[in-house]
C-alpha positions as CSV (number, residue, x, y, z in Angstrom):
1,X,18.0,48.4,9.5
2,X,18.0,52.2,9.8
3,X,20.2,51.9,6.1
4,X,17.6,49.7,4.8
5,X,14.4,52.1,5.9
6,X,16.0,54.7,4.2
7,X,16.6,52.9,1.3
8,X,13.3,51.9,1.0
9,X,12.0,55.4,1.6
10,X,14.1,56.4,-1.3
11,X,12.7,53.9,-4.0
12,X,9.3,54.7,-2.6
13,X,9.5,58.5,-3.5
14,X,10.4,58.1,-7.2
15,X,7.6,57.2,-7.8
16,X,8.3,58.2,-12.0
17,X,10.0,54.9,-12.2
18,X,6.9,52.8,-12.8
19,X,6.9,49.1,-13.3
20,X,10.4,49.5,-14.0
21,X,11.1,49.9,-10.0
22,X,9.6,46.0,-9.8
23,X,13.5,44.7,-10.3
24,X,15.0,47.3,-8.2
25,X,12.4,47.3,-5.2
26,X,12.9,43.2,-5.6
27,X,16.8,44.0,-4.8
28,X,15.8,46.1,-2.2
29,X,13.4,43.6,-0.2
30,X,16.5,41.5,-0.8
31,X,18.8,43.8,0.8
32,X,16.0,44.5,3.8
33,X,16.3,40.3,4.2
34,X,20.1,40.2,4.2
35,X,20.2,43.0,6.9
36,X,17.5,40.9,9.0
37,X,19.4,38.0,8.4
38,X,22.7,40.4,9.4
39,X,21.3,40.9,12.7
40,X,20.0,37.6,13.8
41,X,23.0,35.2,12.6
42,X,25.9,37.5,12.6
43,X,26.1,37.1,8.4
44,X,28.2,40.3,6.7
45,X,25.6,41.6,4.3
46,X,25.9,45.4,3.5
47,X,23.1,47.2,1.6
48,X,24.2,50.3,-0.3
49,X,23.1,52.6,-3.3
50,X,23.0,55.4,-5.4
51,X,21.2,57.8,-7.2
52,X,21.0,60.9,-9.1
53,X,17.8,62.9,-9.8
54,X,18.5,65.9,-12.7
55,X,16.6,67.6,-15.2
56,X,18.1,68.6,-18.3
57,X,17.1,70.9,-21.2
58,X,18.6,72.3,-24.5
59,X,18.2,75.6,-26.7
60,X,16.2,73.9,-29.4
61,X,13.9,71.8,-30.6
62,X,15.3,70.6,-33.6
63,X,17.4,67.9,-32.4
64,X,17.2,65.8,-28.9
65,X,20.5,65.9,-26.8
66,X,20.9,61.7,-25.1
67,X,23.3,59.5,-23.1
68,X,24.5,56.5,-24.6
69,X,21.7,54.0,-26.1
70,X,18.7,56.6,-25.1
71,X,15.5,56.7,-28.2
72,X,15.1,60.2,-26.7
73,X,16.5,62.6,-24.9
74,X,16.5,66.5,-24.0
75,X,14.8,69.6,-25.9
76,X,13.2,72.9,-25.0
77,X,11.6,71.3,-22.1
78,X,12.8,70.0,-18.9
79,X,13.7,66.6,-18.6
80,X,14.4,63.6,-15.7
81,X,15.2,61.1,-18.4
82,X,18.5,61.8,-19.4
83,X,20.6,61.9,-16.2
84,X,18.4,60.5,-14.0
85,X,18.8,57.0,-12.5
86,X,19.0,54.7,-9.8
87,X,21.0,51.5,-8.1
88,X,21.1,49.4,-5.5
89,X,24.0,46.9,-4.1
90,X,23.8,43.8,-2.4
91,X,27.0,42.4,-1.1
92,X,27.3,39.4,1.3
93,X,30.7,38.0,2.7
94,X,31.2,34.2,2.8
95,X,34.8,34.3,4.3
96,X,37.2,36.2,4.1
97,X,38.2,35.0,1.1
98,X,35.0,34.7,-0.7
99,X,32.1,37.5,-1.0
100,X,28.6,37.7,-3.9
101,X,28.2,41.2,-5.0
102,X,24.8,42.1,-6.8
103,X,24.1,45.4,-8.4
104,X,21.2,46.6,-9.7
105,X,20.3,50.1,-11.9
106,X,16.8,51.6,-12.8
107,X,17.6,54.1,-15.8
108,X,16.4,55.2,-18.9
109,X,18.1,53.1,-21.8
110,X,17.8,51.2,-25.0
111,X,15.0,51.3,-27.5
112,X,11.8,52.1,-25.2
113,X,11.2,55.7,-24.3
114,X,10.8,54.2,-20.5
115,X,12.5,53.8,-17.8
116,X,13.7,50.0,-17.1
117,X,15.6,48.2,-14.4
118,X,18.7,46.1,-15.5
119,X,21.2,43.8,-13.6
120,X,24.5,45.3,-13.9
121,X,26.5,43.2,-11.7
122,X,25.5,39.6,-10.0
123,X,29.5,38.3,-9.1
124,X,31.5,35.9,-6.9
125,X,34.3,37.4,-5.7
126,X,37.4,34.8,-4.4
127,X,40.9,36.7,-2.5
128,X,43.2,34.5,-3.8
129,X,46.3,36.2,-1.7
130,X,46.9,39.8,-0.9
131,X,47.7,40.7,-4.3
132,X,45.4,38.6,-6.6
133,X,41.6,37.9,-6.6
134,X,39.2,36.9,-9.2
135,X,35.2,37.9,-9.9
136,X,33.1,35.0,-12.0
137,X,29.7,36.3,-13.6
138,X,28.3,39.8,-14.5
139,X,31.5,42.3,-13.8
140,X,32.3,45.3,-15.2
141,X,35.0,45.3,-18.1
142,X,37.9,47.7,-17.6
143,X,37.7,49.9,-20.7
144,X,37.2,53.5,-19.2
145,X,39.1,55.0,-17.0
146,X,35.7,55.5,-14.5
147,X,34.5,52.2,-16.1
148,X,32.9,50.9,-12.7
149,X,31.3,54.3,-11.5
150,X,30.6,55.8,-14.4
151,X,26.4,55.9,-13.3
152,X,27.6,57.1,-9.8
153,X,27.5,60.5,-10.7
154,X,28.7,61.5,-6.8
155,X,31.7,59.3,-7.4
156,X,32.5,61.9,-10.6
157,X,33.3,65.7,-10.6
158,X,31.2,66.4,-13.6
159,X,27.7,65.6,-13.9
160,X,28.1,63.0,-16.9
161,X,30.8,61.1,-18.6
162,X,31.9,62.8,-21.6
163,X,29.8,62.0,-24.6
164,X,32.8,62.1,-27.1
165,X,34.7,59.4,-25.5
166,X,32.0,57.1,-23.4
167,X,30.1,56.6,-26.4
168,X,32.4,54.9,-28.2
169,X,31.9,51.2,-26.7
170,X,28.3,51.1,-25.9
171,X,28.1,48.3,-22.9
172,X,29.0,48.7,-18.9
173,X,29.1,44.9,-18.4
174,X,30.4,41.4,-19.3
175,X,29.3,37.8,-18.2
176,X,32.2,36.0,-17.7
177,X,34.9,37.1,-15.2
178,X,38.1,39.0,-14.3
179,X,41.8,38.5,-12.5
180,X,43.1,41.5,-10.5
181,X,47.0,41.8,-9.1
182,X,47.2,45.0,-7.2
183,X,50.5,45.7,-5.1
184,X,52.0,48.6,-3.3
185,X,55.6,49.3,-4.1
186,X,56.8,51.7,-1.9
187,X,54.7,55.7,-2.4
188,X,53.3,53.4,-5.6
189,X,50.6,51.3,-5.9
190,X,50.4,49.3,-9.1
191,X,47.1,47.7,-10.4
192,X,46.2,45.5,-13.2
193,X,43.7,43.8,-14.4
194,X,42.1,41.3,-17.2
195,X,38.7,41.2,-17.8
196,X,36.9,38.3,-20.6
197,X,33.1,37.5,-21.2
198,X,30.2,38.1,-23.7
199,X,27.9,40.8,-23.7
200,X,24.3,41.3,-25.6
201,X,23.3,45.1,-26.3
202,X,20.3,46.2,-28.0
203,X,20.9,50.0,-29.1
204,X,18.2,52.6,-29.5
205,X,17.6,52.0,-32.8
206,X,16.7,48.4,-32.0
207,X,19.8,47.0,-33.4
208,X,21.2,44.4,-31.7
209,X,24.7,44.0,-30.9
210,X,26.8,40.8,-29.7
211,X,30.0,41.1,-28.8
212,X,31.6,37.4,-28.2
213,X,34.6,37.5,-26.5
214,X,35.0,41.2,-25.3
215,X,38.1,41.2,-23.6
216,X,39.3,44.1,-21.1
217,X,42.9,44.8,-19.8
218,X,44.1,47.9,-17.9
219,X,47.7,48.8,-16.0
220,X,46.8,51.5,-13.6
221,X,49.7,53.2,-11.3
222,X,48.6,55.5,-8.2
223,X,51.4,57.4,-7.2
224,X,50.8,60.8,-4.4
225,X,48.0,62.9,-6.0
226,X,47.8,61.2,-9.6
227,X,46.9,58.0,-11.0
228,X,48.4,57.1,-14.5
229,X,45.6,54.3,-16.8
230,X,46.6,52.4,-20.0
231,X,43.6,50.5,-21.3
232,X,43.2,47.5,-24.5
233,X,39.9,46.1,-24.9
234,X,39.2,43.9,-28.0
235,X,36.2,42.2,-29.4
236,X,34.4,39.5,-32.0
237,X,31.0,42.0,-32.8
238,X,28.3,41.1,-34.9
239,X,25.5,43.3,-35.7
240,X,21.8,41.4,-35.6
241,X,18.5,43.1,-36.9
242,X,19.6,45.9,-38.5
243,X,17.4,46.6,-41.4
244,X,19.6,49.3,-43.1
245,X,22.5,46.6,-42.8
246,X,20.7,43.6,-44.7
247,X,19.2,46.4,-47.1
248,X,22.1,47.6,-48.4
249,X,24.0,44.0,-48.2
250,X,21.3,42.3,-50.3
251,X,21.7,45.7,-52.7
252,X,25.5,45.4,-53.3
253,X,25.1,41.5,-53.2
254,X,22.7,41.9,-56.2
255,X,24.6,43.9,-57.9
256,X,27.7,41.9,-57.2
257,X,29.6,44.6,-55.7
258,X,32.3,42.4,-53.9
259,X,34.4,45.2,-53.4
260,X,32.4,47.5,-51.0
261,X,30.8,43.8,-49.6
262,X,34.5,43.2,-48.2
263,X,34.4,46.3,-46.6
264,X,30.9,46.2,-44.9
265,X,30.8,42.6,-42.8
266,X,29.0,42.3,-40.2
267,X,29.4,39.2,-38.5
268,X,32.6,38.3,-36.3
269,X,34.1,41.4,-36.9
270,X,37.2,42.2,-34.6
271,X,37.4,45.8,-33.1
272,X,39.9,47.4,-30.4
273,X,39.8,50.2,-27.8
274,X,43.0,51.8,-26.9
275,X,43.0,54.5,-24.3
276,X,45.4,56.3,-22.0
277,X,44.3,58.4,-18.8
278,X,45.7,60.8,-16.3
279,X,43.5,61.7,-12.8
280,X,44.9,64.4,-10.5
281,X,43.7,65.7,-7.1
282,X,46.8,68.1,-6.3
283,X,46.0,70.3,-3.1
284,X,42.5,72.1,-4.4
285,X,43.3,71.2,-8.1
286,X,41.2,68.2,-9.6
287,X,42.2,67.4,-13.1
288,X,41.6,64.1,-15.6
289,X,41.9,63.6,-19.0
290,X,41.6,60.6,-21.4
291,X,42.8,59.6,-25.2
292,X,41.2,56.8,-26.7
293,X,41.0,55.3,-30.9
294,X,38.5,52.6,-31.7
295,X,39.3,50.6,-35.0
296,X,37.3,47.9,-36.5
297,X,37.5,46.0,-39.6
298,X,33.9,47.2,-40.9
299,X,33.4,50.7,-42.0
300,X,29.5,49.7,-40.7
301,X,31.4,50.8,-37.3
302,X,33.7,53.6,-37.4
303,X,37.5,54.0,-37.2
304,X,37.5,56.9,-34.3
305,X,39.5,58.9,-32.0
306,X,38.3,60.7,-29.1
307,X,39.4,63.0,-26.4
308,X,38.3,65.0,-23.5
309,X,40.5,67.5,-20.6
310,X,38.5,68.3,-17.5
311,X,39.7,70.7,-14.6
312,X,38.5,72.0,-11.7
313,X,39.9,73.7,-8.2
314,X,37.7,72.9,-5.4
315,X,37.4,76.1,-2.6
316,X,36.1,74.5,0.1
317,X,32.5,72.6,-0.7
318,X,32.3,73.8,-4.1
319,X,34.2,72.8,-7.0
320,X,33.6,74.6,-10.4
321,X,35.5,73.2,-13.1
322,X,35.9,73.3,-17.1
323,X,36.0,70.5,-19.5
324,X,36.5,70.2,-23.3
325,X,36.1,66.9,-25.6
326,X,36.3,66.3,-29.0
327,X,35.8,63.1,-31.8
328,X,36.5,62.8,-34.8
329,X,36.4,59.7,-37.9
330,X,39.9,58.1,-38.8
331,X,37.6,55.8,-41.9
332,X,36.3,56.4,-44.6
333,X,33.0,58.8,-44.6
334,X,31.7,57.7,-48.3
335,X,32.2,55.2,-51.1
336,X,33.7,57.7,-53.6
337,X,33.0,54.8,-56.5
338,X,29.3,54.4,-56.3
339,X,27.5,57.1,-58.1
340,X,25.7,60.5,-56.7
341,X,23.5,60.9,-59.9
342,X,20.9,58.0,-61.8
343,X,19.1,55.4,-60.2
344,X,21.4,54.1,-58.1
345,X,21.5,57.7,-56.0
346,X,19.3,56.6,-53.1
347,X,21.7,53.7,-52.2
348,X,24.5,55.6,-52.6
349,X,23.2,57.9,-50.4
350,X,22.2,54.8,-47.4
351,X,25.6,53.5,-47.8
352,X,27.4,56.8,-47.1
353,X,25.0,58.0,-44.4
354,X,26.1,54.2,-42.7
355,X,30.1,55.2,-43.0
356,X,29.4,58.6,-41.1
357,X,30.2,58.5,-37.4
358,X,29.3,61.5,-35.5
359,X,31.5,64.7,-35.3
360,X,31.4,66.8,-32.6
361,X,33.5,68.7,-29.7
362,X,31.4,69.9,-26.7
363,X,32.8,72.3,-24.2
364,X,31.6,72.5,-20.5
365,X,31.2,74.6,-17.9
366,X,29.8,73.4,-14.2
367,X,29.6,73.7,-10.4
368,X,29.7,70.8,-7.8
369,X,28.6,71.8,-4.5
370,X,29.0,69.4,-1.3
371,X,26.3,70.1,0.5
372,X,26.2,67.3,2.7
373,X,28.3,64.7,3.7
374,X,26.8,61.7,1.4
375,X,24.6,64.3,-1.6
376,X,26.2,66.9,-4.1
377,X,24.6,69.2,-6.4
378,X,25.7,70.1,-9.6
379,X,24.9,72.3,-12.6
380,X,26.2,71.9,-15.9
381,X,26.1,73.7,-19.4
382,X,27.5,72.2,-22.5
383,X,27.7,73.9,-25.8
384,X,27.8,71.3,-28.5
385,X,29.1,72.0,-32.0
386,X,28.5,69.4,-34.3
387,X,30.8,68.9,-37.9
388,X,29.2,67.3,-41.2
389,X,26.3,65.8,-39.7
390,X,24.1,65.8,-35.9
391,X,27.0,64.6,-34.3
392,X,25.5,62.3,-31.5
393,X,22.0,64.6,-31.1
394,X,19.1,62.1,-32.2
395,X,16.0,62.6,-33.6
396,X,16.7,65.3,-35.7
397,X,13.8,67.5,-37.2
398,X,13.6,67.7,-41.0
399,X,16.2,70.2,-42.5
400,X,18.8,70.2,-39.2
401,X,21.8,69.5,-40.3
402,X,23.4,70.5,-37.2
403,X,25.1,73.4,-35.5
404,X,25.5,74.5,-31.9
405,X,23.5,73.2,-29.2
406,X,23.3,74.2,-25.8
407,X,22.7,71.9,-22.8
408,X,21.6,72.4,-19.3
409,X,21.6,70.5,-16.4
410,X,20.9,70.3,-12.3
411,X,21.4,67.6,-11.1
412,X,21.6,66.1,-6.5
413,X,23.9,63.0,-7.1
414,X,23.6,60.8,-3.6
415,X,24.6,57.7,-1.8
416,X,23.6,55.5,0.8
């Protein structure tokens, strides 16, 4: 009970949350049943969480600095919304062989400048032998090398996922299921895993995005102080209410432009994420990098290939460490046919500002301090240089046209 009071005590504080906390605080009555329920009929139900409360600012106002699929983000001023968020777990064992997993995340995401609670995972779980088991329902796909703690910021060295690289496939979870064989050959332990479902994502733009199947397959191998990923994820997306889409379709449709048509679709369009990673923790040296390329066969979603190198050296509780990223566009970034002159300017101009992806490489400095056994703290600077464009900054002020941006952060990551 004491894990559940604390818990509860933790929820109650962060208060900023609003009605969003309705969905969370639900989850955590659950998990304060469960425990009761733990205690007077012997049932295995664990309660568990985490959280991170940050602020985070940048050196201008002429550009907002986000996370994935946020309407706003950072400027001059201090800001909780970027970094900040927090989850609950429920997991109760059936067997041995069987166990339901529900996770539960209160961040700020999608469309609404507000916070909002989400399901991330709700899972049956079934050991199938000591090698093999199987999760039906909402799971995590495998497409990051951190895919399944990438909001557990005390699970991570740095203080977020890199932007160049985790933007590039914008959902953490899947409804449908996965199959895991993991196996220990000797100093090696060899993992892999197969992930398929559907998943719904409505981006901050308000477009909606359906991706039906995503599939997710990894081959990770653990050996002494480093763990070698390989990664293949592959879709069927189709983009839904996006105005700027159906504008310019109807435009080249009129003007029966069947040649930049074929090169826009929108609907059941396949895509692929490719991605290789290395993780080290040698001694005091912690080190992890990842290459990925995402192709699709629209130029509506960009050809891309992304990177980022991270190391740090940890002297006793604290752990400063360096990163660097970069992403750039492998398509096309304008129809070089349509015209830049006469009326037919302005959609020239949509349809190339649609091809453009973001450019930009971000370099990072930060400090992670272990201050007590289950809390870190962490600062974080990034200086962001965008090419051609904002790179991922949003809501740009009229006349940016992008630059260098800095980006600071502090940040207590917990558990529980």
């Amino acid at each position: 009970m004491k894990q559940n009071q604390l818990a509860t005590r933790t929820l109650a504080s962060n208060t900023v949350f609003n009605p969003a906390m309705k969905s969370l605080m639900a989850l955590t009555i659950l998990g304060a049943f469960c425990a009761t329920a733990d205690a007077q009929d012997s049932l295995p139900i664990t309660v568990s969480g985490f959280g991170t409360g940050a602020v985070t600012r940048t050196d201008t106002n002429d550009a907002e600095f986000s996370r994935l699929n946020q309407a706003s983000g950072a400027a001059k001023h201090w800001r909780t919304g970027v970094d900040s968020n927090l989850g609950l777990q429920v997991t109760g064992k059936l067997s041995e062989t069987i166990s339901f997993t529900a996770q539960g995340l209160v961040r700020k995401y999608g469309e609404e400048d507000s916070y909002g609670a989400e399901l991330t995972w709700a899972f049956a779980k079934f050991k199938i032998n000591d090698d093999f088991s199987v999760r039906l329902g909402r799971v995590g796909l495998p497409v990051y090398m951190i895919s399944d703690v990438r909001n557990v910021g005390y699970a991570n060295t740095m203080l977020r996922p890199p932007t160049e690289v985790y933007r590039q496939v914008p959902f953490d979870s899947a409804d449908g299921g996965d199959i895991t064989y993991q196996h220990a050959f000797g100093d090696s332990t060899v993992t892999a895993q197969f992930g398929i479902g559907r998943a719904k994502v409505r981006l901050d733009d308000g477009v909606e995005v359906e991706f039906k199947p995503a599939m997710a397959a990894q081959l990770l191998l653990e050996n002494g102080p480093f763990t070698y990923r390989l990664g293949h994820s592959r879709t069927k997306l189709t983009i839904n209410d996006s105005v700027n889409v159906r504008t310019l379709t109807n435009a080249f449709t009129a003007l029966n432009m069947t040649g930049i048509l074929a090169q826009i679709p929108s609907r059941d369009v396949t895509g692929t994420f490719n991605s290789a990673g290395i993780s080290m923790d040698y001694r005091n040296i912690i080190g992890m990098a990842e290459y990925a390329k995402r192709k699709t066969d629209t130029r509506l979603v960009h050809d891309t290939t992304s990177w980022y190198a991270m190391l740090g050296y940890r002297m006793g509780k604290f752990l400063p460490f360096v990163m660097h990223g970069d992403v750039k566009q492998d398509s096309i970034r304008s129809f070089s046919t349509l015209p830049t002159t006469g009326p037919l300017a302005p959609l020239t101009a949509g349809a190339n500002g649609a091809l453009k992806a973001g450019l930009q490489s971000s370099t990072a400095i930060g400090l992670r301090w272990d201050f007590y056994k289950s809390a870190a703290f962490k600062v974080q600077m990034d200086r962001v240089k965008t090419r051609d464009g904002v790179g991922y900054l949003v809501n740009p002020q009229p006349g940016f046209a992008g630059g260098t941006v800095n980006v600071y952060a502090a940040a207590v990551d917990f558990v529980f």
